[in-house]
C-alpha positions as CSV (number, residue, x, y, z in Angstrom):
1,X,0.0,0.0,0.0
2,X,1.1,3.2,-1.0
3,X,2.0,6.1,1.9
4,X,-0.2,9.0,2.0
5,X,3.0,10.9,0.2
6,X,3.6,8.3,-2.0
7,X,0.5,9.2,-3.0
8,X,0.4,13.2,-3.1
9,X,3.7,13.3,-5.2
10,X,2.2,10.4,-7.5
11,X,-0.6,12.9,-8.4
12,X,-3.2,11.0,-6.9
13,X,-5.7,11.8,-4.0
14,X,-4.4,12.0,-0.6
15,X,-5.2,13.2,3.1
16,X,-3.0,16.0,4.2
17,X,-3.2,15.5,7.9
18,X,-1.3,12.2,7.8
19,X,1.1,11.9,10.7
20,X,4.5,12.1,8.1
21,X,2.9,14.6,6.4
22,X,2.1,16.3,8.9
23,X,5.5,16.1,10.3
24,X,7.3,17.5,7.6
25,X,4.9,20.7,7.0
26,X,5.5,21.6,11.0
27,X,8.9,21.3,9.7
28,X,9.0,23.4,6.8
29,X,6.6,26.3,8.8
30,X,9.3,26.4,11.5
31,X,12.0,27.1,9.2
32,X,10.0,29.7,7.2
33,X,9.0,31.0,10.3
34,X,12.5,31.6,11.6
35,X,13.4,33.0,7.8
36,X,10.8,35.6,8.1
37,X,11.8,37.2,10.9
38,X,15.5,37.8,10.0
39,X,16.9,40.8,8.6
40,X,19.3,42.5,5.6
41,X,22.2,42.1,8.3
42,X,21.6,38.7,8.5
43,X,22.3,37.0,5.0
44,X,24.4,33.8,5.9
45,X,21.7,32.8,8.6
46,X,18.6,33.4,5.8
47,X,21.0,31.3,3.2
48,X,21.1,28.5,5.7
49,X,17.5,28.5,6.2
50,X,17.2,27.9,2.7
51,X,19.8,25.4,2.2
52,X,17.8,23.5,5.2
53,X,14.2,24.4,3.8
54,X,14.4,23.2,0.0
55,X,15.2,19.7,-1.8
56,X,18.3,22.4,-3.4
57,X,18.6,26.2,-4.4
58,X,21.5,26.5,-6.3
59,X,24.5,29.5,-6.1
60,X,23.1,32.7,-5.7
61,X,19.7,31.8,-4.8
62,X,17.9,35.1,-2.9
63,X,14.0,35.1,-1.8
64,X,13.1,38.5,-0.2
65,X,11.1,37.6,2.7
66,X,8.0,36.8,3.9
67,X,7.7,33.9,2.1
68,X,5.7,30.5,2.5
69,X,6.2,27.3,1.1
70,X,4.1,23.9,2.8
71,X,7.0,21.2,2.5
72,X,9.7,22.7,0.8
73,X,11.7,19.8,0.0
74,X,10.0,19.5,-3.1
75,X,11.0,22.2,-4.1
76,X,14.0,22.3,-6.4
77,X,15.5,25.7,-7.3
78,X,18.1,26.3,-9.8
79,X,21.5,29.6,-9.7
80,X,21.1,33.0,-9.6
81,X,17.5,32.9,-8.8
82,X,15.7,35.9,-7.1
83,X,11.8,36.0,-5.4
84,X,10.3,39.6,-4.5
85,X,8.3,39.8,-1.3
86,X,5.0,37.1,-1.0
87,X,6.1,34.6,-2.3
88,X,4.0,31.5,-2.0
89,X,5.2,27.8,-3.1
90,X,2.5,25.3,-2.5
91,X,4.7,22.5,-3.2
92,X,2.5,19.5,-2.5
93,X,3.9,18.3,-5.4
94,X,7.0,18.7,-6.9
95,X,8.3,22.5,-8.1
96,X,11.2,22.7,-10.4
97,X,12.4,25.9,-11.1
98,X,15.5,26.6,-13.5
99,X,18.6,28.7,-13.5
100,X,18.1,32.5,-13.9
101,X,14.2,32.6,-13.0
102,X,13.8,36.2,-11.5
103,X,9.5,36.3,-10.0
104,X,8.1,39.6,-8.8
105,X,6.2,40.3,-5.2
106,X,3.7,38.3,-4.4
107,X,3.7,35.3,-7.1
108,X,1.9,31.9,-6.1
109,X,3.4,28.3,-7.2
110,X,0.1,26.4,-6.5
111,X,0.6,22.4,-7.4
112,X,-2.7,21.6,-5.1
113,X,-5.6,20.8,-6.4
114,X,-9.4,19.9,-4.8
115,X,-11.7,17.5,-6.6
116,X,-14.7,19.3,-8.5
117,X,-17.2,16.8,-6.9
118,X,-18.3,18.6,-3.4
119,X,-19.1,15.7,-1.6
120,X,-15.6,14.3,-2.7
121,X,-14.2,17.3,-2.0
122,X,-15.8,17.2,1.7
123,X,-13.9,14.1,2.8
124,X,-10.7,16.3,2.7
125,X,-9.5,14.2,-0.4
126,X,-7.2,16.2,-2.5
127,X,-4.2,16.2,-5.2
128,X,-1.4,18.0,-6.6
129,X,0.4,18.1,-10.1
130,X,4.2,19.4,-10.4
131,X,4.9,22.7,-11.8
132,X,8.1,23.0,-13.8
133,X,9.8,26.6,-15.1
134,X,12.5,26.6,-17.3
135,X,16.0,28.5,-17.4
136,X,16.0,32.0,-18.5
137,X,12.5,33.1,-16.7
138,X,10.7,36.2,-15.7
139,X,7.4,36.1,-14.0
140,X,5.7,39.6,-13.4
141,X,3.5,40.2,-9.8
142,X,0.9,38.5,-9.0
143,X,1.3,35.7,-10.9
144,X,-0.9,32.8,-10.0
145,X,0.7,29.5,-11.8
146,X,-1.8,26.4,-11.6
147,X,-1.0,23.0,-10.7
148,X,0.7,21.0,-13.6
149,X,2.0,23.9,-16.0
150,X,5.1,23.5,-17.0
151,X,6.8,26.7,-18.4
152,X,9.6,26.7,-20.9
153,X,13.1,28.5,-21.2
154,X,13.3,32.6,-22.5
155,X,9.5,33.5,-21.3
156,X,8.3,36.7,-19.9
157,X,5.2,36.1,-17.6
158,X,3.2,39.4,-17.6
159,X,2.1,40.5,-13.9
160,X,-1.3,39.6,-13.1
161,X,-1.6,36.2,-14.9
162,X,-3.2,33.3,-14.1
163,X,-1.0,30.3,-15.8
164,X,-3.5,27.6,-16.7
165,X,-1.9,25.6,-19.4
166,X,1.5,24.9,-20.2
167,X,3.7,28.2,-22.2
168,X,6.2,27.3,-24.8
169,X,10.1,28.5,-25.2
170,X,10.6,31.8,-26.4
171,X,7.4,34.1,-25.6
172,X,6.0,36.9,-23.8
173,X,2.8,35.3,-22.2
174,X,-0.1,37.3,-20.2
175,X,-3.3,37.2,-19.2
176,X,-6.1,35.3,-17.4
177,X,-6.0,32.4,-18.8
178,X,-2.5,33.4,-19.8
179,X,-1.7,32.9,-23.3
180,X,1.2,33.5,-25.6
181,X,1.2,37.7,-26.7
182,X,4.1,37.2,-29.2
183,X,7.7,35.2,-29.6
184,X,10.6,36.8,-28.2
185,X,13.0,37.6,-31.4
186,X,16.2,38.9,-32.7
187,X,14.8,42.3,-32.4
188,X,14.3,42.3,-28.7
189,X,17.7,41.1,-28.5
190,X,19.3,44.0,-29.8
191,X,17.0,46.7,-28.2
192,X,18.3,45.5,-25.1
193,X,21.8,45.3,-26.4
194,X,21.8,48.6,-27.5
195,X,20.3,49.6,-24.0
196,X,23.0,47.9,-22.0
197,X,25.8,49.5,-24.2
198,X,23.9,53.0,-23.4
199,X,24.3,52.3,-19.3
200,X,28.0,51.1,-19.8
201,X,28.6,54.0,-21.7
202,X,27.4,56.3,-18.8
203,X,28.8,54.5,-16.1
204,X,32.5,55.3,-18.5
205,X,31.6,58.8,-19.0
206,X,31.3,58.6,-14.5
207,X,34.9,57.5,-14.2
């Protein structure tokens, strides 16, 4: 017979309040507890937190707290990642998140889900489907991502979406459902290029 989180990270119903379950999202509130209430002056101390918290954040992995996640160590984070203020993981599935994914304030990671059927629903059954982001990310404010979307590599999330279905490589996605606005092309690469040659420029004309 399975284990109630045999189960949950199998996609299939589950009760939450099992004792190991139960266990481990005590577990994971303490920690994010204790991360919350630390300060700028105290960056080694919120990096260990996080080390402790997650399945792995890679190098130069920053979360601006508060921030709440239910297990955390399914949570897999990838380098040089950075979370504005409110972030939520729901992560009663799996949430894979790739290098260079940079999320504005107050973005939810929801992989739970409640059956349709009330009476179903009632018995405290429920479910969750991973979420997966690729390298390369940006995700706007308020972002709600849904459970089982998997978002590809060199995509701009615009703020206030709601992520319903998977988003391919390459785009600029918004909305509610989200959908794709346009590809992101050669063009956009060298309007930025041209932008970032502008700053350097000023910082030289500085010095």
């Amino acid at each position: 017979m399975k284990s109630q989180k045999e189960r949950m990270l199998a996609g299939e119903l589950y009760v939450a309040n099992d004792a190991e379950l139960s266990r481990e999202n005590h577990r994971a509130k303490r920690l994010v507890r204790e991360f919350n209430q630390t300060t700028e002056e105290q960056p080694e101390e919120r990096q260990r937190l996080l080390t402790a918290m997650f399945h792995k954040i890679g190098a130069g992995g920053y979360i601006e707290p508060p921030f709440h996640t239910d297990y955390g160590t399914n949570t897999t984070i990838g380098q040089h990642f950075y979370a504005n203020y409110d972030a939520i993981f729901v992560d009663v599935n799996r949430i894979t998140i790739g290098d260079n994914v940079f999320m504005g304030p107050r973005v939810g990671l929801y992989t739970a889900g409640h059956p349709i059927d009330a009476a179903i629903r009632a018995e405290e059954l429920e479910y969750g489907w991973p979420i997966t982001i690729g390298n390369d990310v940006w995700i706007g404010g308020n972002v709600v991502i849904n459970p089982g979307v998997t978002i590809g590599s060199n995509v701009v999330i615009g703020s206030g979406s709601v992520v319903t279905h998977d988003i391919p490589d390459n785009v600029v996605a918004v909305g509610n459902p989200c959908h794709v606005l346009r590809e992101i092309t050669a063009a956009d690469h060298d309007y930025w290029a041209k932008q970032r040659a502008a700053y350097f420029a000023d910082r030289d004309d500085e010095n």
